[in-house]
N, CA, C and O atoms as a DFTB+ gen file, in Angstrom:
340 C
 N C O
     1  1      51.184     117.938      25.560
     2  2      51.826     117.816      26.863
     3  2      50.750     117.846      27.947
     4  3      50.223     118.896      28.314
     5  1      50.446     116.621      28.451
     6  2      49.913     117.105      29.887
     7  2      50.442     117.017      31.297
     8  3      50.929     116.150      32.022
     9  1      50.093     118.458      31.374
    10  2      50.219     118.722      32.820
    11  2      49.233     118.111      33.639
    12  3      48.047     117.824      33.470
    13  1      50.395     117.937      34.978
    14  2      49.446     117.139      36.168
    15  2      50.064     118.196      37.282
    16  3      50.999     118.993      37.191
    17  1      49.344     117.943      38.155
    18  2      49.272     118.856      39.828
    19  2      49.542     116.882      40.430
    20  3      48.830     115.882      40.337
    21  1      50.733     117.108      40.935
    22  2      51.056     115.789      42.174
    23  2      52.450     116.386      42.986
    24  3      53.117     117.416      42.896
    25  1      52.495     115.304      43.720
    26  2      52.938     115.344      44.662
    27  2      55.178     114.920      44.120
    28  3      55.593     114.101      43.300
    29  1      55.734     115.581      44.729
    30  2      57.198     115.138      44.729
    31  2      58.124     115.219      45.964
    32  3      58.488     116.133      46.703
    33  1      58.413     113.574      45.866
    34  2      59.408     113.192      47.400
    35  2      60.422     114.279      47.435
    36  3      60.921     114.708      46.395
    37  1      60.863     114.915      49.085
    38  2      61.546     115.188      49.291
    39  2      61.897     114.721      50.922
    40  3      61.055     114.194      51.650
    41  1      62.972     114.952      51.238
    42  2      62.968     114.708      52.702
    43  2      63.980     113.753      52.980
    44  3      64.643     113.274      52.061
    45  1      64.168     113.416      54.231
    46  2      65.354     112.237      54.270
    47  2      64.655     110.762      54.548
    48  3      63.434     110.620      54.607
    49  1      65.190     110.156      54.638
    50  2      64.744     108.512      54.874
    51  2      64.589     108.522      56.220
    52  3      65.288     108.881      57.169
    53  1      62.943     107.795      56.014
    54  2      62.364     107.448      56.958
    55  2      61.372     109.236      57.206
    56  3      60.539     109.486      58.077
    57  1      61.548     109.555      56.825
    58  2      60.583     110.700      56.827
    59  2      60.951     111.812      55.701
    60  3      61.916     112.567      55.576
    61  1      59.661     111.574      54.861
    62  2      59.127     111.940      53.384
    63  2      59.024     113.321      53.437
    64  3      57.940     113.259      54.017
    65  1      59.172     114.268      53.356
    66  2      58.382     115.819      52.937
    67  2      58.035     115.587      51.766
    68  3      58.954     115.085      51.118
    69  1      56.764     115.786      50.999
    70  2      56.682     115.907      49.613
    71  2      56.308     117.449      49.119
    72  3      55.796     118.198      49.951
    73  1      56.485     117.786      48.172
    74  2      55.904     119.129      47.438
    75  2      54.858     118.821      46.455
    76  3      54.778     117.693      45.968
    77  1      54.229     119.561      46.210
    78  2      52.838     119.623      45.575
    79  2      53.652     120.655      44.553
    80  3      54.330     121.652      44.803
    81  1      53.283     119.963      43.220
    82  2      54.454     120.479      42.587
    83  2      53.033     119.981      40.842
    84  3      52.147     119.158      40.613
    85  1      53.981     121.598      39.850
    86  2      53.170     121.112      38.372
    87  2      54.082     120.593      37.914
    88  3      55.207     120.911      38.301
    89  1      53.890     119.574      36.890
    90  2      54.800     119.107      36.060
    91  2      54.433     118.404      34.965
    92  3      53.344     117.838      35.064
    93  1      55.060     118.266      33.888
    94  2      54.370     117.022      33.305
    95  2      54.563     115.779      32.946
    96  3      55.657     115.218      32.874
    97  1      53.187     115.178      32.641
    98  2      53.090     113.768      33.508
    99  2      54.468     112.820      32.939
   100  3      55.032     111.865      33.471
   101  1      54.667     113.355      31.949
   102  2      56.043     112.114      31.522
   103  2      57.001     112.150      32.788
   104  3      57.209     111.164      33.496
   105  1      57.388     113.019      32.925
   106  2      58.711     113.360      34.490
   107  2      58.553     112.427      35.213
   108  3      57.543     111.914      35.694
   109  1      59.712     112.187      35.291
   110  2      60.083     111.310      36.908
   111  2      59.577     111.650      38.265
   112  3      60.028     112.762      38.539
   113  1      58.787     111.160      39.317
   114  2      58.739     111.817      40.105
   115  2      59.219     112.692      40.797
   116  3      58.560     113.638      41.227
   117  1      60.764     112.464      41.070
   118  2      61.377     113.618      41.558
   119  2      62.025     114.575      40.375
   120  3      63.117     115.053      40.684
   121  1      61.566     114.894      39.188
   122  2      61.781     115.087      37.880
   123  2      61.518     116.820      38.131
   124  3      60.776     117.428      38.901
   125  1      62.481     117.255      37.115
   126  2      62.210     118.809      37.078
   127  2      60.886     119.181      36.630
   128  3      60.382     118.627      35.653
   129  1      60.112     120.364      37.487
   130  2      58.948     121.146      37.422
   131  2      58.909     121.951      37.140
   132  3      59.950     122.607      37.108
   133  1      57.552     122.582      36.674
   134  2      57.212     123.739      36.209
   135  2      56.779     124.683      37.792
   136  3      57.243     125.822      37.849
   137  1      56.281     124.400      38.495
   138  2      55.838     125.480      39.460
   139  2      55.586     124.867      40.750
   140  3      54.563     124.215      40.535
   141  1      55.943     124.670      42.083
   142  2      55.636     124.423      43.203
   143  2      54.443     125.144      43.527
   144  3      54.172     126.242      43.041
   145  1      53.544     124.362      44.564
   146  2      52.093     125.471      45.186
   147  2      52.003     124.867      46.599
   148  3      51.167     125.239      47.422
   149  1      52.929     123.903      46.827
   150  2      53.164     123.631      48.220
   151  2      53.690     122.563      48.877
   152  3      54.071     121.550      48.289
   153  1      53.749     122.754      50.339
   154  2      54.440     121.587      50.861
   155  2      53.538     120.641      51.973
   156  3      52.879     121.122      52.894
   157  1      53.645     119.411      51.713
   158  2      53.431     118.702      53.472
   159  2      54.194     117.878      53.597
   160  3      55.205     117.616      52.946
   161  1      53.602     117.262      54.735
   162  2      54.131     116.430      55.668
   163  2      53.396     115.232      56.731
   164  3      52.925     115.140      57.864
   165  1      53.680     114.355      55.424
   166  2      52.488     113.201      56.060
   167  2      52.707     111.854      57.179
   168  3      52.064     110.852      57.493
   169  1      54.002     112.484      57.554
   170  2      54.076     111.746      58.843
   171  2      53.700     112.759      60.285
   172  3      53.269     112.222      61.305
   173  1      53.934     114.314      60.200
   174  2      52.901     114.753      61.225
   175  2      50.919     114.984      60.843
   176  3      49.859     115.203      61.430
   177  1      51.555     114.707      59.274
   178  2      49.525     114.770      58.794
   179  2      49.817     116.397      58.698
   180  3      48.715     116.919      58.865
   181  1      50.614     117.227      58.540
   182  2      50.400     118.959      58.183
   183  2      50.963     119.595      57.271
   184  3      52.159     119.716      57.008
   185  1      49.685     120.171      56.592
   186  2      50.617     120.810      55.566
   187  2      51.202     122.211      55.881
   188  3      50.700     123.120      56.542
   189  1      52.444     122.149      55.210
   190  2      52.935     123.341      55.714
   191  2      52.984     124.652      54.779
   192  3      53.109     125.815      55.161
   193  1      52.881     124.269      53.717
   194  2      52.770     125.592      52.886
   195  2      51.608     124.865      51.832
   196  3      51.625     123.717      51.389
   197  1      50.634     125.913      51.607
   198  2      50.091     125.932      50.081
   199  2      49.495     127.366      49.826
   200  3      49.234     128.198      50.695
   201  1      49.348     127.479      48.618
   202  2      49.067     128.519      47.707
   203  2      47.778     128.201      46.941
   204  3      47.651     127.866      45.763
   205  1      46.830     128.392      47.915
   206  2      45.697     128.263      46.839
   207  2      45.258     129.056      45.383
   208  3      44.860     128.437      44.395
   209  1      45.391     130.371      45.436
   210  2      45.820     130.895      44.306
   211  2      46.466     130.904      43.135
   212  3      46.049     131.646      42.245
   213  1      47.800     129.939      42.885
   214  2      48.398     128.606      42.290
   215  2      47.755     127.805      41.598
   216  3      47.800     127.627      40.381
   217  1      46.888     127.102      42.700
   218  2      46.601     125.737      42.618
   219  2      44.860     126.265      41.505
   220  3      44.399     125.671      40.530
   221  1      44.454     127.243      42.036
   222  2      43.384     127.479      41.129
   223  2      43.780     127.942      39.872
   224  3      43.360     127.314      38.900
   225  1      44.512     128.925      39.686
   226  2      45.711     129.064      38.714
   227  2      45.347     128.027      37.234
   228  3      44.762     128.229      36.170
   229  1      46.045     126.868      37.861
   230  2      46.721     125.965      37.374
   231  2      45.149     124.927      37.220
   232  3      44.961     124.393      36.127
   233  1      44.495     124.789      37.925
   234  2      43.286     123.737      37.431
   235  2      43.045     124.742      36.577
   236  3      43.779     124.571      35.604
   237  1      42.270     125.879      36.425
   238  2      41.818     126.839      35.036
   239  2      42.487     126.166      33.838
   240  3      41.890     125.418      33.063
   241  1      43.379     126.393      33.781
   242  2      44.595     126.244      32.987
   243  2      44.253     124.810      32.038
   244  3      44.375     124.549      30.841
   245  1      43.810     124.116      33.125
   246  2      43.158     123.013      32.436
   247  2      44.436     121.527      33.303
   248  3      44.232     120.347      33.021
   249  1      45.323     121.834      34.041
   250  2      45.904     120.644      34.620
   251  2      45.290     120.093      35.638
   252  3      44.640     120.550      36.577
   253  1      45.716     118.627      35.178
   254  2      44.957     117.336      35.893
   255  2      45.621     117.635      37.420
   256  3      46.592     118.336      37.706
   257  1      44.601     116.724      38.419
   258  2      44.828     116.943      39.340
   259  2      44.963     115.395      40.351
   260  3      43.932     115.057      40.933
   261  1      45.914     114.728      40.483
   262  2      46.115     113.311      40.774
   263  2      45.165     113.497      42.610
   264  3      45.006     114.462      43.357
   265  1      44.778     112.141      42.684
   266  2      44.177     111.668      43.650
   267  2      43.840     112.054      45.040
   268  3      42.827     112.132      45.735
   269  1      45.685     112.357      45.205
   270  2      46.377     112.615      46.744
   271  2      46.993     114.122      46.787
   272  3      47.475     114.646      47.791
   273  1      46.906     114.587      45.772
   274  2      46.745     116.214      45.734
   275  2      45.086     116.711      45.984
   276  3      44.763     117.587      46.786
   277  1      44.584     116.307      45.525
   278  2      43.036     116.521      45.469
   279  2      42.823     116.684      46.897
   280  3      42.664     117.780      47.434
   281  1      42.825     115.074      47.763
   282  2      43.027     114.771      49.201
   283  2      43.598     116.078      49.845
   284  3      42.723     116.851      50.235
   285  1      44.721     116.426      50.010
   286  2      45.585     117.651      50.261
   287  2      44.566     118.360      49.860
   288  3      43.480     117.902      50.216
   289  1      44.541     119.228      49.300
   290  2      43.783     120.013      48.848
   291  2      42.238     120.404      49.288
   292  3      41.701     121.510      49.231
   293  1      41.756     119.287      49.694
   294  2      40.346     119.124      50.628
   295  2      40.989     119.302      51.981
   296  3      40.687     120.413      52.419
   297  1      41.685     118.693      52.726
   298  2      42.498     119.093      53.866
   299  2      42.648     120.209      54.507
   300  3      42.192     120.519      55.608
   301  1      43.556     121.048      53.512
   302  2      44.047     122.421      52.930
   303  2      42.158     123.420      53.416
   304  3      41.902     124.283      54.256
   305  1      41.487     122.863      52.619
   306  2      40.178     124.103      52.675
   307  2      39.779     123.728      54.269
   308  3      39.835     124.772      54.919
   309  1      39.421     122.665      55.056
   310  2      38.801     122.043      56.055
   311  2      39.795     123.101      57.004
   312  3      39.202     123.895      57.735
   313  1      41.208     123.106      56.989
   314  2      41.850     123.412      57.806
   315  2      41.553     125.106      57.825
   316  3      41.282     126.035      58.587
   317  1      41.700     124.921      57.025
   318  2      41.722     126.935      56.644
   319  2      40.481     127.397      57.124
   320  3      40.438     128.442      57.773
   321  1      39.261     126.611      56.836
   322  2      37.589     127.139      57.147
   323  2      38.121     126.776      59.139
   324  3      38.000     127.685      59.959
   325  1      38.488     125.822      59.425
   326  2      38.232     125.817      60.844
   327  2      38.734     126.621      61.516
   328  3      38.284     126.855      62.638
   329  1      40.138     127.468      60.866
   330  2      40.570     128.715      61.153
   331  2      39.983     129.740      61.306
   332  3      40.024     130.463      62.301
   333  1      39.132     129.959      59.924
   334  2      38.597     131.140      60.334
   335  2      37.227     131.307      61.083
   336  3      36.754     132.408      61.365
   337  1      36.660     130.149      61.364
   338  2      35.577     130.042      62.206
   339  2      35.570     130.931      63.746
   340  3      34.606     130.841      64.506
């Protein structure tokens, strides 16, 4: 079974929320998951929840990590370091 770290639509039409969500890779995108680690929102560009603790978690673990989670995820640190600057 492999697990992947991506992204799953939520939201209404015409504006997407997705979750950053584990699952594995057979699932449908909007397909039942194993563990949420967060949310955005890429029509204001912000994420609104993540759990880095999760998300490290879960790479250990050995799950893949798709493209545009990765992206997020670099985001996620940039935002957080300019915080605490």
């Amino acid at each position: 079974m492999a697990v992947r770290i991506r992204l799953a639509r939520f939201g209404r039409r015409h504006h997407p929320i997705y979750r950053i969500v584990v699952m594995d890779s057979r699932r449908p995108r909007e397909g039942k998951y194993i563990d949420t680690i967060g949310t955005y929102d890429p029509v204001r560009h912000e994420i609104i929840t993540f759990d880095e603790e999760k998300y490290n978690k879960w790479v250990s673990l050995g799950a893949e990590v798709t493209d545009r989670a990765k992206a997020i995820y670099k985001l996620y640190k940039k935002l957080s370091a300019k915080q605490n600057a």
